[in-house]
C-alpha positions in Angstrom: -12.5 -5.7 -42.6 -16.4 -5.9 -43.1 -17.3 -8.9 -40.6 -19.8 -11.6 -42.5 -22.4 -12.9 -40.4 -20.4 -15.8 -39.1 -17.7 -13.7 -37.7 -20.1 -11.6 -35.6 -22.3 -15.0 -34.0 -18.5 -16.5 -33.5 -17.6 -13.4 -31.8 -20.8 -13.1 -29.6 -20.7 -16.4 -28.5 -16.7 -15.9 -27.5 -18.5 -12.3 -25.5 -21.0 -14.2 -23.9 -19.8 -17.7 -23.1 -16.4 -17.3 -23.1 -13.8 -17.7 -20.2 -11.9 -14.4 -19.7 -12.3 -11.0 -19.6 -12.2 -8.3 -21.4 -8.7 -5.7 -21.4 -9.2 -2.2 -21.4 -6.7 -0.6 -23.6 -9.0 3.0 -24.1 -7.3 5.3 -22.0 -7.9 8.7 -24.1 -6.8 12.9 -23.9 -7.6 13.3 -20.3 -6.2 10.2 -18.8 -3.5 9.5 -21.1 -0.6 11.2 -19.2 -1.5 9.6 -16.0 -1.3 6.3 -18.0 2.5 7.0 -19.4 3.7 8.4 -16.1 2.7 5.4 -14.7 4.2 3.4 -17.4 7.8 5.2 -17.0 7.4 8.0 -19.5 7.1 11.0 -18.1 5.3 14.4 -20.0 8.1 16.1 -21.0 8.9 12.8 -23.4 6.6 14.1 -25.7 5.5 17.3 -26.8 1.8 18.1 -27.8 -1.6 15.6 -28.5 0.0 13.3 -31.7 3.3 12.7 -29.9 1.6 12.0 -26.6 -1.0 9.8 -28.5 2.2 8.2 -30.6 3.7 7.0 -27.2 0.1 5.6 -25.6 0.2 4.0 -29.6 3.9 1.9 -29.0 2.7 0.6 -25.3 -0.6 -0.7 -26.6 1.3 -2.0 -29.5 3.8 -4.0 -26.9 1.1 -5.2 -24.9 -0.9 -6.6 -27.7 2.3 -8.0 -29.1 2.9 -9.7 -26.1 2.7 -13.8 -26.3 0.2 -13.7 -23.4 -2.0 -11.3 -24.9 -4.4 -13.8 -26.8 -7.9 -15.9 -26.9 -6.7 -18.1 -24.1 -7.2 -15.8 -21.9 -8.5 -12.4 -22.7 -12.2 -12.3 -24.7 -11.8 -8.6 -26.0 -10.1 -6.0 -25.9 -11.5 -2.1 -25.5 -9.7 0.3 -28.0 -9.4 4.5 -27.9 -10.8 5.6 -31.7 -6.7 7.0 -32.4 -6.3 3.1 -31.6 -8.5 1.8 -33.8 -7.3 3.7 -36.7 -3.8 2.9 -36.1 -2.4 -0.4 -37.4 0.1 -3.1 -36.2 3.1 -4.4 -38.9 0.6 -2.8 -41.5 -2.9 -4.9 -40.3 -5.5 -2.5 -38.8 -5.9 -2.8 -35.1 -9.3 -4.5 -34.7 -8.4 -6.8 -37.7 -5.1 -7.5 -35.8 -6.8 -8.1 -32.5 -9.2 -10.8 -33.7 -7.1 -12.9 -36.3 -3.7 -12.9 -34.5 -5.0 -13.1 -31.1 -8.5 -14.6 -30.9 -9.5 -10.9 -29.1 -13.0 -9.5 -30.2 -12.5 -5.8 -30.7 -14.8 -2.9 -29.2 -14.6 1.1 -29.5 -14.8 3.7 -26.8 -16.9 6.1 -28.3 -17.7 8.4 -25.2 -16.5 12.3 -25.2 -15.9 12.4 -21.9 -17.9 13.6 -18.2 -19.9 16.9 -17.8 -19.6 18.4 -14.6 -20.9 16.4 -11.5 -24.7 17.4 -10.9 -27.4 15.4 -8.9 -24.4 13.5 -7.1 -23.4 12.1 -10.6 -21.3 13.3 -13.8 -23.2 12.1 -17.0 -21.6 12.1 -20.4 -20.8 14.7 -22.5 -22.7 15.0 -26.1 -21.2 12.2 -28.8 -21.2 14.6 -31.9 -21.0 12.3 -34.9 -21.8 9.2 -33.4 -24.2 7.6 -36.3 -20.5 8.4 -38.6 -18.2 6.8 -36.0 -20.1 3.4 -35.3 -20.0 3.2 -39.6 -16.6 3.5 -39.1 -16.0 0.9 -36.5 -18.2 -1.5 -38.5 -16.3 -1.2 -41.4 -12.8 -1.7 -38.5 -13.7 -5.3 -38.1 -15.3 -4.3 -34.4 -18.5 -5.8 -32.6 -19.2 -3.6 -29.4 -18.5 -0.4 -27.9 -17.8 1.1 -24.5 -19.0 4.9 -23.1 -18.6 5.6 -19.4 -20.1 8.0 -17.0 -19.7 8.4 -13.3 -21.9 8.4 -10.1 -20.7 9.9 -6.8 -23.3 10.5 -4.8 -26.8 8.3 -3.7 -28.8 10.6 -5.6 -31.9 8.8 -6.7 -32.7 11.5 -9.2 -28.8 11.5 -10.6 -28.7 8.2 -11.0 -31.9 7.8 -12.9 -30.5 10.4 -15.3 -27.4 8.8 -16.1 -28.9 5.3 -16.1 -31.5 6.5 -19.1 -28.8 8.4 -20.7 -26.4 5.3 -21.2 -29.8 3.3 -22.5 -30.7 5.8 -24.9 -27.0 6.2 -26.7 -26.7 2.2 -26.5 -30.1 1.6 -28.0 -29.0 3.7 -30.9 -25.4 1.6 -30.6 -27.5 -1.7 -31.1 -29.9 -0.5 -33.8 -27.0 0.3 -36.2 -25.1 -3.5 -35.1 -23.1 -3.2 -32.3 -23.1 -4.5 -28.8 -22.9 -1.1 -26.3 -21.1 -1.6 -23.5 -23.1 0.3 -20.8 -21.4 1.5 -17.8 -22.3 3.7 -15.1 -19.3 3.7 -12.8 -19.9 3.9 -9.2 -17.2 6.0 -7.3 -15.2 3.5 -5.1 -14.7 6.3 -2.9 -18.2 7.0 -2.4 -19.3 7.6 0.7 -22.6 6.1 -0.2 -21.1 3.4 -2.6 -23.5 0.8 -1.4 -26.7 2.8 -1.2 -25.9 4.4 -5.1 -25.3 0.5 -6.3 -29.4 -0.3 -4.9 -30.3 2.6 -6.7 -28.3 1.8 -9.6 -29.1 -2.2 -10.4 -33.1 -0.9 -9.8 -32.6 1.7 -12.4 -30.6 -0.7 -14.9 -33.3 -3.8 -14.3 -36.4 -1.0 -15.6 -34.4 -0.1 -18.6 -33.2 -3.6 -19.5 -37.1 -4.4 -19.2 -38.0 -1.8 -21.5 -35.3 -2.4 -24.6 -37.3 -3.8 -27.8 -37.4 -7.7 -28.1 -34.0 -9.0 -29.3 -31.7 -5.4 -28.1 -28.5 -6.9 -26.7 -26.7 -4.9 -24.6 -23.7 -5.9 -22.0 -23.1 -4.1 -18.3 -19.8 -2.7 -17.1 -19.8 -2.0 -13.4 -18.3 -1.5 -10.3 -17.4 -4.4 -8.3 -20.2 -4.1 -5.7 -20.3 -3.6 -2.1 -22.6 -6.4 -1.6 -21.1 -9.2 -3.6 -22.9 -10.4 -5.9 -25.4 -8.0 -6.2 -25.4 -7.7 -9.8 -25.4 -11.6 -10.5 -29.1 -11.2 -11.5 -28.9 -8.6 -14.2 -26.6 -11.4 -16.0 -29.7 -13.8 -16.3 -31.8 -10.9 -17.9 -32.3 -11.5 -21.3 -31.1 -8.7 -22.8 -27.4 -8.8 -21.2 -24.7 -10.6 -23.1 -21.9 -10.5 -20.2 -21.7 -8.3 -17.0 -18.4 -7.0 -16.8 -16.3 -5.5 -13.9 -14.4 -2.1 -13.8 -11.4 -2.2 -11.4 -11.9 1.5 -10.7 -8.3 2.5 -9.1 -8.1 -0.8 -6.8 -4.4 -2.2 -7.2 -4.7 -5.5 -8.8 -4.9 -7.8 -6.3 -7.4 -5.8 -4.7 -9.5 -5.5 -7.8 -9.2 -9.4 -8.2 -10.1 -10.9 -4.4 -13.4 -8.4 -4.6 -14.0 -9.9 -8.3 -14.1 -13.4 -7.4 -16.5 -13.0 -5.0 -19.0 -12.2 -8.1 -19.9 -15.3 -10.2 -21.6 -13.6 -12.5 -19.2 -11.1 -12.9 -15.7 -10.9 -15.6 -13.0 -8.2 -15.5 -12.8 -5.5 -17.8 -9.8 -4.1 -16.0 -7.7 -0.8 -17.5 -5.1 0.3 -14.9 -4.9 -3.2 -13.4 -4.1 -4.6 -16.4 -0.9 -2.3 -16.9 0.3 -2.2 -12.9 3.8 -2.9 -12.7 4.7 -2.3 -16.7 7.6 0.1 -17.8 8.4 0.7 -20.9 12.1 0.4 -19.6 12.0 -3.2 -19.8 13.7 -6.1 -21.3 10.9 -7.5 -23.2 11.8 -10.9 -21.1 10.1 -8.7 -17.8 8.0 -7.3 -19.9 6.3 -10.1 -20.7 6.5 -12.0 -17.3 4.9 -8.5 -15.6 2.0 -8.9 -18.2 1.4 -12.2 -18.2 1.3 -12.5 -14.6 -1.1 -9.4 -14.7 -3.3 -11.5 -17.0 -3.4 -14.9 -15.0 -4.4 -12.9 -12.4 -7.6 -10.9 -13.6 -8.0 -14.3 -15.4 -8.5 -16.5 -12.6 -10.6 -14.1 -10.8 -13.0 -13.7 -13.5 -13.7 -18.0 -13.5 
């Protein structure tokens, strides 16, 4: 699924204008078990990588499958690469995604965190990135999503992993995709506040210096100060600024997002709370599709 022209400025203007948010469905190898425990199936249901990747497979499946998984609601939806590959009643995720629900699709293309130095943990090297984002544009998707984290109010840590993201997503841009950026702040930083001035300094120099026309969007913690970030969305260069839920339960994660105007939820573990792949699809889909009203109306 090659996307023509009109697809893509259809899409962005769904990205940027829409009402929503955008579901995070990229859990990968580290987090994965944490994300089937919690959805009732425990690790010795499985045995090894494929089988543990097969189950994380049939719960995205049911949650996309779900009748309030759709446009109304949701903008786009973040996918693992094992995801994108993998197809639902024979039609390839992304494809799936956008003509059956109205969901732009976008790729998680980070390897994962080195280890924490200067107060932050930046990402590990994306071998075979150029070979990957050819890939996803030939899925059907329009953005991607690579995440790193910072702990600490470390001025010099922070400017690393700031520069970092804007180098990868400038490269994500110049081959056709809208990067996701997203330097997660630690909600249980000590210093959460004091990183987040450093941080939205650090973002507002690099969003100055991207080429004319680079279109990048933010993913970020909800912030200590609301609506501290409410100004990067008016830069010209940011499509949407998105919120993380970080580990806040749902209804915590919500009441702190609707205190950001600017701000729309890009929620992973909030999304899922409460699902168990024990039940009737009747609770199934009431659990979800409660879940989804919820980030929903906070992100208005």
């Amino acid at each position: 699924m090659v996307k023509d022209t009109a697809t893509h400025e259809q899409q962005f203007d769904r990205i940027a204008n829409g009402k929503g948010f955008i579901a995070a469905l990229d859990q990968s190898g580290g987090s994965t078990p944490k994300a089937l425990r919690l959805y009732g199936v425990p690790e010795d249901a499985y045995s090894g990588d494929e089988e543990m990747f097969a189950e994380i497979q049939k719960m995205r499946t049911r949650i996309i499958t779900s009748p309030d998984f759709n446009g109304d609601k949701i903008l786009g939806a973040i996918l693992f690469e094992k995801t994108m590959d993998a197809a639902i009643d024979g039609t390839p995720v992304p494809q799936f995604l956008w003509d059956n629900c109205g969901v732009v699709p976008f790729l998680k293309v980070d390897k994962g965190l080195e280890d924490e130095a200067d107060g932050v943990q930046l990402m590990k090297p994306i071998a075979g990135l150029d070979t990957l984002l050819d890939r996803a544009i030939a899925a059907g998707v329009f953005g991607t999503k690579m995440r790193s984290v910072i702990k600490e109010a470390n001025a010099v840590g922070i400017k690393r992993i700031v520069a970092q993201q804007f180098e990868i997503g400038l490269q994500i841009a110049q081959a056709g995709l809208v990067p996701i950026i997203e330097p997660e702040v630690d909600i249980h930083s000590a210093t959460k506040a004091d990183c987040e001035t450093i941080l939205k300094a650090e973002i507002e120099a690099q969003l100055d210096a991207l080429p004319a026309g680079t279109k990048v969007a933010l993913k970020l913690t909800i912030p200590t100060v609301p609506e501290l970030y409410d100004s990067l969305a008016e830069h010209d260069a940011v499509v949407r600024v998105v919120a993380l839920s970080g580990g806040y339960s749902t209804d915590e994660a919500c009441a702190l997002l609707s205190k950001n105007k600017a701000m729309i939820a890009s929620f992973s573990r909030a999304l899922t709370e409460g699902l168990n792949a024990a039940m009737s699809d009747a609770q199934y889909h009431a659990a979800l599709g409660s879940n989804i009203d919820k980030i929903y109306r906070a992100s208005l």
